[in-house]
C-alpha positions in Angstrom: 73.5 106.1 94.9 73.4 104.9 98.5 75.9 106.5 101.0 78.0 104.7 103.5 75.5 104.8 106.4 73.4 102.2 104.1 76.0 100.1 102.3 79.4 98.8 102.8 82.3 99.7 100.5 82.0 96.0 99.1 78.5 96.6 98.4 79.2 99.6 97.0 81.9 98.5 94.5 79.6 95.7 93.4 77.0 98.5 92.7 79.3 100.6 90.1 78.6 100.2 86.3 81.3 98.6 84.1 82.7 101.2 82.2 82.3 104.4 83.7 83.5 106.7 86.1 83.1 105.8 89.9 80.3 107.0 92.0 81.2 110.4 94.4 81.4 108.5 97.3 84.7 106.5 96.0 86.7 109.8 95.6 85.4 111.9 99.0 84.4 109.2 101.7 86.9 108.9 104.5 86.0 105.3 105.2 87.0 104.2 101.4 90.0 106.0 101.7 91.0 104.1 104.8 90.2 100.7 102.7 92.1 102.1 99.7 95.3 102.0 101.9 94.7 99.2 103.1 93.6 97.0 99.8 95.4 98.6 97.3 98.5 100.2 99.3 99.1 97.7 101.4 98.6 94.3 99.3 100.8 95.8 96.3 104.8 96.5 95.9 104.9 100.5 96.2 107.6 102.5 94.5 110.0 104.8 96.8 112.7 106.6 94.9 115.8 106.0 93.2 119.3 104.5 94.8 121.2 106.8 94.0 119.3 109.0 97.0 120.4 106.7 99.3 123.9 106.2 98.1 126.1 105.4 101.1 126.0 103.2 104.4 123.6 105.5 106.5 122.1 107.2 103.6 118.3 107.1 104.8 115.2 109.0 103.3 111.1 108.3 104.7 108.2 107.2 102.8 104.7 108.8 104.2 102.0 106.6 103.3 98.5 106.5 104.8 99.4 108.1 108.3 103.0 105.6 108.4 106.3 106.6 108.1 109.0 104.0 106.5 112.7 104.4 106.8 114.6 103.7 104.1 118.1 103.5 104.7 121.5 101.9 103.4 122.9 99.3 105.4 126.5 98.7 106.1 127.4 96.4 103.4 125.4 98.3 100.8 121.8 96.3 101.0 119.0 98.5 101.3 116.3 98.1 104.3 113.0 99.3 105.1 111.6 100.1 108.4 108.4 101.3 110.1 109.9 104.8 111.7 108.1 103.1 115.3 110.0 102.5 118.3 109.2 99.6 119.9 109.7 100.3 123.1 106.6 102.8 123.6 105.9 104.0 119.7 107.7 107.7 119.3 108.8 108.5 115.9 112.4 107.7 115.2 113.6 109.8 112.3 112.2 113.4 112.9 113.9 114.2 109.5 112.5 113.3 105.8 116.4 112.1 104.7 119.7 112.2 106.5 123.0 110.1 107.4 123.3 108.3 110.5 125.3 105.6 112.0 122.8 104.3 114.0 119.1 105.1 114.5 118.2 106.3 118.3 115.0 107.1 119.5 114.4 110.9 120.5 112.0 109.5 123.7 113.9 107.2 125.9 117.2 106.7 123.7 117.4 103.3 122.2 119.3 102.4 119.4 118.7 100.6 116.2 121.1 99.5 113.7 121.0 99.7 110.4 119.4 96.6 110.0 116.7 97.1 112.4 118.3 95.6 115.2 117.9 96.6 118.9 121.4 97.1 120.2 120.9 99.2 123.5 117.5 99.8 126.1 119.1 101.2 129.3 117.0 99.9 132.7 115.0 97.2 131.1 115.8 95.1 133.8 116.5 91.1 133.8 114.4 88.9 131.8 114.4 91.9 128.4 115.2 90.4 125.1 116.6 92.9 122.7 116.1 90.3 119.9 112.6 90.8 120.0 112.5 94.3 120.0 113.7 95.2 116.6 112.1 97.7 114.4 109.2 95.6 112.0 110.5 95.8 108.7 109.4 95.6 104.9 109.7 93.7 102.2 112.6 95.4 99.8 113.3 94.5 95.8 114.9 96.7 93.6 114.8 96.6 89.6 117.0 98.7 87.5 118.0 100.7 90.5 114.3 101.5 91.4 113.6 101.2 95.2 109.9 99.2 95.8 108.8 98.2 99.2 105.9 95.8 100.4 103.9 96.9 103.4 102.5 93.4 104.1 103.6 90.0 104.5 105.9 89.3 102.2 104.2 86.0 101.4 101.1 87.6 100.4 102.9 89.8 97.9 102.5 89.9 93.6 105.0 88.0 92.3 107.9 90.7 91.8 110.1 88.2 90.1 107.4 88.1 87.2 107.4 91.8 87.0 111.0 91.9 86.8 111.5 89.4 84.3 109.1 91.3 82.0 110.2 95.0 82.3 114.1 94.8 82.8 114.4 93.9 79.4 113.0 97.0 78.5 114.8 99.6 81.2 118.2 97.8 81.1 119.5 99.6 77.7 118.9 103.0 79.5 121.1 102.4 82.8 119.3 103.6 85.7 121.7 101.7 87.9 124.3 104.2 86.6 121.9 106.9 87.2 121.5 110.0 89.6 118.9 112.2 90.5 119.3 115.3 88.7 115.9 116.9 89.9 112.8 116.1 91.9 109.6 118.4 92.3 106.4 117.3 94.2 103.3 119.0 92.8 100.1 118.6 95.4 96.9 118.7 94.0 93.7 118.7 95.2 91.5 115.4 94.1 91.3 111.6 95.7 94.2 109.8 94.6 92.0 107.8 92.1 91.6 111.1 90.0 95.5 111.5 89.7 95.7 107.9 88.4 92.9 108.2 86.3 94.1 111.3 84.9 97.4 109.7 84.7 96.4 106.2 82.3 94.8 107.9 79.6 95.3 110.3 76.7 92.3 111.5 75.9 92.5 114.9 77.5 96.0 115.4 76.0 94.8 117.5 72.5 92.7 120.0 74.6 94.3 120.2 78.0 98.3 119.3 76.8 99.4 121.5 73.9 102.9 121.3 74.9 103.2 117.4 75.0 100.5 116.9 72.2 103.6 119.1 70.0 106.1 116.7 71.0 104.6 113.1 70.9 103.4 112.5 67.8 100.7 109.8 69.0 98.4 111.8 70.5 97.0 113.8 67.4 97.1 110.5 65.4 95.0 108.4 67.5 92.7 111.9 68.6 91.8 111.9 64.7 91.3 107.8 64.2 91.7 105.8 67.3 94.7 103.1 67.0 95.9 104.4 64.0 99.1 105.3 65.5 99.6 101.6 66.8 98.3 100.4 63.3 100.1 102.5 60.4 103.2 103.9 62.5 104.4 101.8 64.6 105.1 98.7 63.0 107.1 100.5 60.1 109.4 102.2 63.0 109.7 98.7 65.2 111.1 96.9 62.3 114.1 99.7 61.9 114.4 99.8 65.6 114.6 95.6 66.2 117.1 95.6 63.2 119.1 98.2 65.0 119.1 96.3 67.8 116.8 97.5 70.4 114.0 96.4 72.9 110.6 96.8 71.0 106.7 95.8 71.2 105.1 95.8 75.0 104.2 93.6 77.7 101.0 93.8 79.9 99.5 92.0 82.5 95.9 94.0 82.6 94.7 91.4 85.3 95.9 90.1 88.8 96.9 91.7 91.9 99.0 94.1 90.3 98.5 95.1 86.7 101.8 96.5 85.1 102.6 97.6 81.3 105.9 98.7 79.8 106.0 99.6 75.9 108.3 101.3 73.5 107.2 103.7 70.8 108.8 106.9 68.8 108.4 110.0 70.3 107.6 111.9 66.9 109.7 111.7 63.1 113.1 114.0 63.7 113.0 113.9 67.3 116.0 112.7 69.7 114.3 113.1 73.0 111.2 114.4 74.6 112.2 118.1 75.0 110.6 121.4 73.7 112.6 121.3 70.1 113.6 117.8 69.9 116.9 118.1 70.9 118.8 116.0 72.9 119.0 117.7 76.8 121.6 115.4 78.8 124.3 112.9 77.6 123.2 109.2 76.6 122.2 107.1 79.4 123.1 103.8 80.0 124.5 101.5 77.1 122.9 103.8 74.3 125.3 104.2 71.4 122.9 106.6 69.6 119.8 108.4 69.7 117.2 107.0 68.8 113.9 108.6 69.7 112.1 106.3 71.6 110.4 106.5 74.7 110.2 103.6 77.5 107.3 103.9 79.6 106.5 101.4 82.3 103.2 101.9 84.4 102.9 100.1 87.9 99.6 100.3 89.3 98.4 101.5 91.9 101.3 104.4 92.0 104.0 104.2 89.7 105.0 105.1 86.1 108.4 106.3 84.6 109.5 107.5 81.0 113.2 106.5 79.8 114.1 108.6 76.8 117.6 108.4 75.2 119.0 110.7 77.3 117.0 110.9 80.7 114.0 109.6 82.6 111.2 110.8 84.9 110.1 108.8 87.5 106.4 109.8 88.3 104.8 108.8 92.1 101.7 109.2 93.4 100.8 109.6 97.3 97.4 109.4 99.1 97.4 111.9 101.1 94.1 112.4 102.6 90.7 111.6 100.6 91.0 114.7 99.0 94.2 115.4 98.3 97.1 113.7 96.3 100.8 114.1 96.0 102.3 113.7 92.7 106.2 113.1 92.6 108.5 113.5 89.9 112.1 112.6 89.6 114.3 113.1 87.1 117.5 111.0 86.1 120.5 111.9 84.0 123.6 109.3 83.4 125.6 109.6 86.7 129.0 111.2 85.3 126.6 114.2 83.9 127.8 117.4 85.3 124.3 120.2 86.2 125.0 123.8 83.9 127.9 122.0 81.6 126.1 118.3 80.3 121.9 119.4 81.1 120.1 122.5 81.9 117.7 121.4 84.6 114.8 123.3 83.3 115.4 122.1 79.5 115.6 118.6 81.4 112.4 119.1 83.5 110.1 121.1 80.7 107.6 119.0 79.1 106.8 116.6 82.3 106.5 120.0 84.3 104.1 121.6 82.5 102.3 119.0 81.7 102.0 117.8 85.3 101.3 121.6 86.5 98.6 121.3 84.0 97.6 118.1 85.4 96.9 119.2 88.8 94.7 121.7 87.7 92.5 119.2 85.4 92.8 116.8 88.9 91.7 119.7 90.9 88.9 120.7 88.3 87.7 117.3 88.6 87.7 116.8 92.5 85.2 119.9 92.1 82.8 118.2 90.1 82.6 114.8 91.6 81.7 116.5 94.7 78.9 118.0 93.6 75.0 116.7 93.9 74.5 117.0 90.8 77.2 114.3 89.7 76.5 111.3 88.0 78.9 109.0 86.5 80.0 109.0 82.7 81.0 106.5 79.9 84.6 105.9 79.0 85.7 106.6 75.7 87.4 104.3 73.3 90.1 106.4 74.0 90.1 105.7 78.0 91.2 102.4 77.6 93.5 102.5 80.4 91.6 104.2 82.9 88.6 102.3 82.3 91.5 99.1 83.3 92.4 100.6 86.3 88.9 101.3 87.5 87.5 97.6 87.2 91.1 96.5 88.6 90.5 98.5 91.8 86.9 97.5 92.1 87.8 94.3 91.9 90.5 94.4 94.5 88.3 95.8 97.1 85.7 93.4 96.1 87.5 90.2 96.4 90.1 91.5 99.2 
């Protein structure tokens, strides 16, 4: 294949053959990179963190995202606003800190001060003529669903339409009340590998028999569909959606595979006698939300390009996943118990945390193990299995974007 001294990355994209893997280039060249933040990070809503981080006017944290730093912060009457961390006066870094609690945001260089909101509200010596209205801090577009915190880089009016989104997942998250939620634990795991590799990884199953013992135990898809592809959706499912709908809950899925951004949310038993995702099937937190029982599901919704959560009766991960150079990748998992639970009485953070963590440790290794090969000479892309439905999506999603972009 061509490097990028003889084609462009448009040229390249074009090149790629449907249903495989993507050539070396697209996971180690620092010019795609670059493009990838721009295309795909900066055209689609990206997934921050939970509210309960930020609970109280002042309350801020920082997003890193492709060399820029966004405040998130808490306003006065409770809204929440994002913020390049940019002063405008000569461009110094704001907020030195990755959270914290102020009043008001002053710049470490020459000392002026931002409101909550973004505003300018003092520039000593700027002499007559200086407009402080003009001067505030650029901002970002904000929406929250279900008490998850997305922002929007670009202009807002170029943005996917949120409202869609919203309409189609809340459904699904509102029975498990994240907006009553709090952040029980949060690990970052960095791996080496292009960010392409994580999400890859991330969208399909395939790997989960040989490479996942401990999750392949607990969900019980994964060895039905590794011995007859589908069989799972086909014999399983529809016998335990039936029960579920009569009982009252949110079944089926909803996908939108196309666009410019793809989203999926679905419901499905974790495995026959199992409450929750944990290492013996047992419940590890209180219910969550409106629950008035247990009844072993799991929720999982799946935002490309970075985004992907699992709501189980009793508590939910929250999975992001960071650029952070071509070559590198930060995976970032957060997980949520109902907001009255108390830590070492109601959960036992690493019951909570088990089966996500070790899978995602495991994970990084497979990422990593993969980085290793696409970098070699000797590399040449591979056909998807039936089985890599999802990655095979995402793939001719993201060629498409930088095609068309």
């Amino acid at each position: 294949m061509e490097n990028m001294a003889e084609k462009t990355v448009v040229e390249l994209a074009a090149l790629q053959k449907p249903g495989h893997s993507l050539d070396r280039v697209f996971y180690v060249d620092e010019d795609i990179f670059e493009r990838d933040i721009e295309v795909i990070f900066g055209r689609q809503w990206l997934f921050v963190d939970h509210v309960s981080h930020i609970p109280t006017p002042g309350d801020f944290i920082t997003f890193e995202i492709g060399g820029d730093s966004i405040i998130i912060v808490r306003g006065k009457d409770g809204e929440i606003f994002a913020h390049h961390n940019v002063c405008r006066h000569r461009g110094s870094t704001i907020c030195q800190k990755p959270e914290g609690k102020v009043r008001t945001f002053t710049c470490p260089y020459h000392g002026w001060v931002y409101d909550l909101s973004g505003r300018l509200v003092h520039a000593k010596n700027m002499g007559e003529g200086f407009d402080r209205s003009e001067r505030g801090l650029h901002s970002c577009a904000v929406r929250v669903i279900a008490g998850l915190i997305f922002i929007y880089l670009g202009e807002e009016k170029d943005a996917p339409d949120f409202a869609m989104m919203e309409a189609d997942v809340l459904p699904y998250l509102e029975p498990h009340g994240l907006t009553k939620a709090k952040i029980a634990h949060t690990e970052i795991y960095t791996t080496l590998g292009n960010w392409k590799l994580a999400v890859e990884n991330f969208r399909e199953c395939y790997h989960c028999v040989i490479a996942h013992p401990e999750y392949t135990t607990v969900n019980e898809f994964v060895k039905t569909n590794d011995a007859v592809p589908g069989s799972f959706e086909a014999n399983i499912l529809p016998e335990w959606e039936e029960a579920a709908r009569d009982e009252g809950f949110v079944v089926g899925s909803v996908a939108l595979a196309t666009g410019l951004q793809p989203y999926r949310v679905r419901r499905r038993p974790i495995r026959e006698g199992w409450q929750t995702a944990s290492n013996d099937g047992r419940p590890v937190a209180p219910l969550m939300g409106n629950l008035k029982k247990f009844d072993g599901a799991d929720t999982a919704v799946d935002f490309m390009p970075q985004f992907g959560l699992h709501s189980t009766s009793d508590h939910t991960t929250l999975i992001r996943f960071t650029p952070i150079d071509p070559t590198h990748t930060e995976m970032r998992l957060t997980w949520l118990v109902h907001e009255d639970a108390v830590e070492g009485t109601d959960y036992d953070v690493e019951r909570l945390k088990w089966m996500w963590h070790v899978t995602t440790l495991q994970d990084a290794e497979l990422i990593a193990n993969n980085h290793r090969g696409v970098t070699s000479r000797h590399y040449t892309p591979g056909p998807y299995s039936v089985r890599e439905e999802g990655t095979a999506a995402f793939v001719a999603w993201y060629l498409n974007r930088l095609i068309n972009e």
